[in-house]
C-alpha positions in Angstrom: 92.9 205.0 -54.7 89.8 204.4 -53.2 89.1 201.4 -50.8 86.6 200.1 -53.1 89.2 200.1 -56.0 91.2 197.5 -53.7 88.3 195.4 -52.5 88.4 195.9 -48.8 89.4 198.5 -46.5 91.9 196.3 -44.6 94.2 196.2 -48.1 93.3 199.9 -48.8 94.9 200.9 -45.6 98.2 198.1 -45.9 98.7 200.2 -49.4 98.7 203.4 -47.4 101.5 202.2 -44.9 103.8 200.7 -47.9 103.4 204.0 -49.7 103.7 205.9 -46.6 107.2 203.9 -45.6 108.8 204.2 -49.6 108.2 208.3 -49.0 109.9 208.4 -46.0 112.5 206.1 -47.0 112.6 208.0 -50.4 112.7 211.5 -48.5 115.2 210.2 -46.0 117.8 208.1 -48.2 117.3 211.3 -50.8 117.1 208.7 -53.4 114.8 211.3 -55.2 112.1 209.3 -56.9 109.0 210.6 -58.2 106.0 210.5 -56.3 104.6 208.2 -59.7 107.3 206.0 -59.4 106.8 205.4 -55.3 102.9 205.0 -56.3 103.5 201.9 -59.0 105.9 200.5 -56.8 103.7 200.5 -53.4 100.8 199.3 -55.5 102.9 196.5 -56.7 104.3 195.4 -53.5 100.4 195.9 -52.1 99.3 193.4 -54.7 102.3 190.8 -53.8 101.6 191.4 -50.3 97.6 190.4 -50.6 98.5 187.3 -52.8 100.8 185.5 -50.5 99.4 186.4 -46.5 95.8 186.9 -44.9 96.3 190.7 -44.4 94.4 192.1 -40.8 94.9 195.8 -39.7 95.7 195.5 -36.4 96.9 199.1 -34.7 99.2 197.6 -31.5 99.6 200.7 -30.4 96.3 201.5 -29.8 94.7 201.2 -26.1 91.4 198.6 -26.8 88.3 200.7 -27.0 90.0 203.2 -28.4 90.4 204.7 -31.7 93.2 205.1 -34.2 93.5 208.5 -34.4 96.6 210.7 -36.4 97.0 214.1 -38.1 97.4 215.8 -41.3 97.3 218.9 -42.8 93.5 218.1 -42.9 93.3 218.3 -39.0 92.4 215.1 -36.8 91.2 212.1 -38.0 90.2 208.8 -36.3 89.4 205.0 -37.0 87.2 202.6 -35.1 89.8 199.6 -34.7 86.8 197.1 -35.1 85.2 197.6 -38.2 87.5 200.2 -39.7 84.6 203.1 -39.8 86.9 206.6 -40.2 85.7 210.0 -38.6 83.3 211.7 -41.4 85.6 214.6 -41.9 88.9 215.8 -40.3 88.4 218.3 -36.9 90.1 218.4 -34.0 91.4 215.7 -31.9 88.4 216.1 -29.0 86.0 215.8 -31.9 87.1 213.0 -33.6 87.5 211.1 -29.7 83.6 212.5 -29.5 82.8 211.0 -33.2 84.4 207.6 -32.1 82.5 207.5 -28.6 78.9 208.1 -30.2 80.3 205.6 -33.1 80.6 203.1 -30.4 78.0 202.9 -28.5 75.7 203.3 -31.6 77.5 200.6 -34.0 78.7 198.2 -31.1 77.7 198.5 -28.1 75.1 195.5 -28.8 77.8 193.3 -29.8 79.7 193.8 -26.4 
């Protein structure tokens, strides 16, 4: 699902981290539900989640001016923690720290 399909990036990514969490839980309590299944079920709790509580990514974990970054079989990604702009395709991790650097100082370093 796209973020546009959910209306805002910030719900697009909470739908990512339920789904994420029921396939690990799935994989791990070998409860052996289909992928379909896991899909309509984090969609739902997604939906539940966004009605009741003013959902804000906020990546703790992250060092402030720094990016999100994480990898998949793609490669490297990364995510500018302000206003949620993603690397434009996957690379290597110096990369996608060299895609977020130029991202910052050319999208907000005016707002600093």
């Amino acid at each position: 699902m796209s973020d546009e399909d959910w209306g805002s990036k910030q719900i697009a990514l909470l739908h990512g981290a339920v789904l994420d969490e029921m396939r690990w839980k799935n994989a791990f309590g070998d409860l052996g539900l289909p992928d379909d299944t896991l899909q309509m079920l984090a969609r739902a709790v997604t939906i539940r989640i966004d009605y009741a509580f003013a959902v804000k990514w906020s990546p703790n974990w992250v060092s402030p001016g720094r990016p999100h970054t994480w990898e998949d079989d793609d490669g490297w990604h990364a995510r500018c923690n302000d206003c949620l702009a993603e690397s434009p395709e996957p690379s290597n991790k110096s990369k996608v720290e060299a895609w977020f650097d130029d991202h910052l100082e050319q999208q907000h370093s005016a707002h600093e």
